[in-house]
N, C-alpha and C positions, 0 to 999 in steps of 0.2 A: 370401019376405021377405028370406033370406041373398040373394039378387040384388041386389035394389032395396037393399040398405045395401051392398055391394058397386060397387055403381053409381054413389052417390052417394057415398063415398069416394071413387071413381078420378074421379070430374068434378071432386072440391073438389081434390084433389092436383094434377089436370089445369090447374087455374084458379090454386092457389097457384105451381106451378113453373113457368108461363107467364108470370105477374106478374112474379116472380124475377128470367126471362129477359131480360124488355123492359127491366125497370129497370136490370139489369146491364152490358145489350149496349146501352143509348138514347146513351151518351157516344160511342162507337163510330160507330155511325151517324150522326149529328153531322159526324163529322169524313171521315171517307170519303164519298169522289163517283165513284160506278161510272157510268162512259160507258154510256148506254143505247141508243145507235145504232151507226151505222159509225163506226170507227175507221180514218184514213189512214194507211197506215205508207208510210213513207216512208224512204230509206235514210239514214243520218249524214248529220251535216251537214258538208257539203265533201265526201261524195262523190256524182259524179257518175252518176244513174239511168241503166242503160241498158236499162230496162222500165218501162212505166205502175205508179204506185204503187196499192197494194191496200187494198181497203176492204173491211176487217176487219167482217163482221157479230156485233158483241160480243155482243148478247143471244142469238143462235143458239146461245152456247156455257156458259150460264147453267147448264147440267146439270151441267157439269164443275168438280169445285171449283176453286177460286181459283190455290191452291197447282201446278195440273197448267202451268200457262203460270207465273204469277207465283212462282215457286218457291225467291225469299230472303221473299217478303214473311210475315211471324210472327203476324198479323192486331193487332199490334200498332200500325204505322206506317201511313202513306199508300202504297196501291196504287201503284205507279211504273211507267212502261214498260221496256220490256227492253234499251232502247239508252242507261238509264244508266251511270254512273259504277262503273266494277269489275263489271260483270253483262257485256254485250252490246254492248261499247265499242269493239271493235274494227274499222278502217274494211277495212282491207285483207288477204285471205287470204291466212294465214302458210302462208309456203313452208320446204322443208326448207332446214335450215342444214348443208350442205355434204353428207357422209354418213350424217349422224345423221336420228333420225325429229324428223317433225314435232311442235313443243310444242303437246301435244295440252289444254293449260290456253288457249292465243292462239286454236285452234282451236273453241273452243267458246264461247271469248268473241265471235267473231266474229262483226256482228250477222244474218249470212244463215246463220247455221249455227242460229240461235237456229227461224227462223222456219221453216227449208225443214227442219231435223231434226225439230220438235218438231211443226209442221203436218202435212206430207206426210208423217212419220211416223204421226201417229197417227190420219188418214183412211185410210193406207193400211190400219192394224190394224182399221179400222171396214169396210173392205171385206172381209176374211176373214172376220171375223166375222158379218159379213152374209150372206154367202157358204156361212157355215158350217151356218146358221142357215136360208139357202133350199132350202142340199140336205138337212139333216137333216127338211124337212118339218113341222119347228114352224111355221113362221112364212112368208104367202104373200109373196115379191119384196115386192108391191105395197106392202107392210104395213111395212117391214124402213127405219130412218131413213135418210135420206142422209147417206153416208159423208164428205163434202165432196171437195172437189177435190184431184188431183194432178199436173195439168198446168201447164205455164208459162202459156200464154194463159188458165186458167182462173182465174187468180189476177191476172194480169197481161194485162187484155185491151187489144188493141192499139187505138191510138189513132185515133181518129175523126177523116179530115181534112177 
């Protein structure tokens, strides 16, 4: 009997703090609009591609919180892309100014350092781990997610004439 009243406590708590949730977070919802296909990135505008622009499979990455790529946004505001205003604004990589090191703030703002650090970084981290994961014999190859890509043509495949 201690079960079944047990039970039915955590499904009514289950049901009150669900309710809670939807009411709280429904204005939210509302106002955010998550791109559910590919996304084209494309470099700034005025500068000149000198690669096919890449399409971004957004829902492929739906596991990853928000904050791992979007990482000013507070989940307070609208999602924004990385090539705004003070984020990933910058068209041309900063070179060093005479003998001093490079401003490593222009450098990060830079919007190919956003995508080729933050992407190719962490498919590569998904490859060791994978990695890690097929020699420790948990887990078969076959089984183990794709890592995504870290090649130029694989992100950037050349153009069809």
């Amino acid at each position: 009997m201690y079960k079944i009243s047990l039970g039915i406590f955590c499904l009514v708590l289950a049901v009150i703090c669900g309710n809670a949730m939807i009411v709280t977070g429904q204005s939210d919802a509302e106002d955010m609009c998550i791109p559910m296909g590919f996304i084209t990135l494309n470099p700034l505008e005025g500068v000149e591609a000198k690669r096919t622009s890449v399409e971004f499979d957004h829902p492929l990455h739906f596991d990853f919180s928000c904050q791992t790529c979007h990482h000013k946004w507070e989940n307070t505001e609208p999602i924004v892309g990385c090539t705004t205003s003070n984020c990933h604004d910058v068209a041309e990589a900063p070179k060093k100014a005479g003998a001093g090191p490079v401003d490593k703030e222009l450098v990060a703002r830079y919007y190919k350092t956003a995508y080729h650090t933050l992407c190719i970084g962490c498919h590569k981290e998904m490859q060791i781990q994978n990695k890690e994961l097929e020699m420790s014999g948990r887990v078969l190859k076959e089984n183990l997610p794709s890592a995504g890509p870290t090649g130029c043509i694989n992100c950037h495949p050349k153009e069809e004439a």
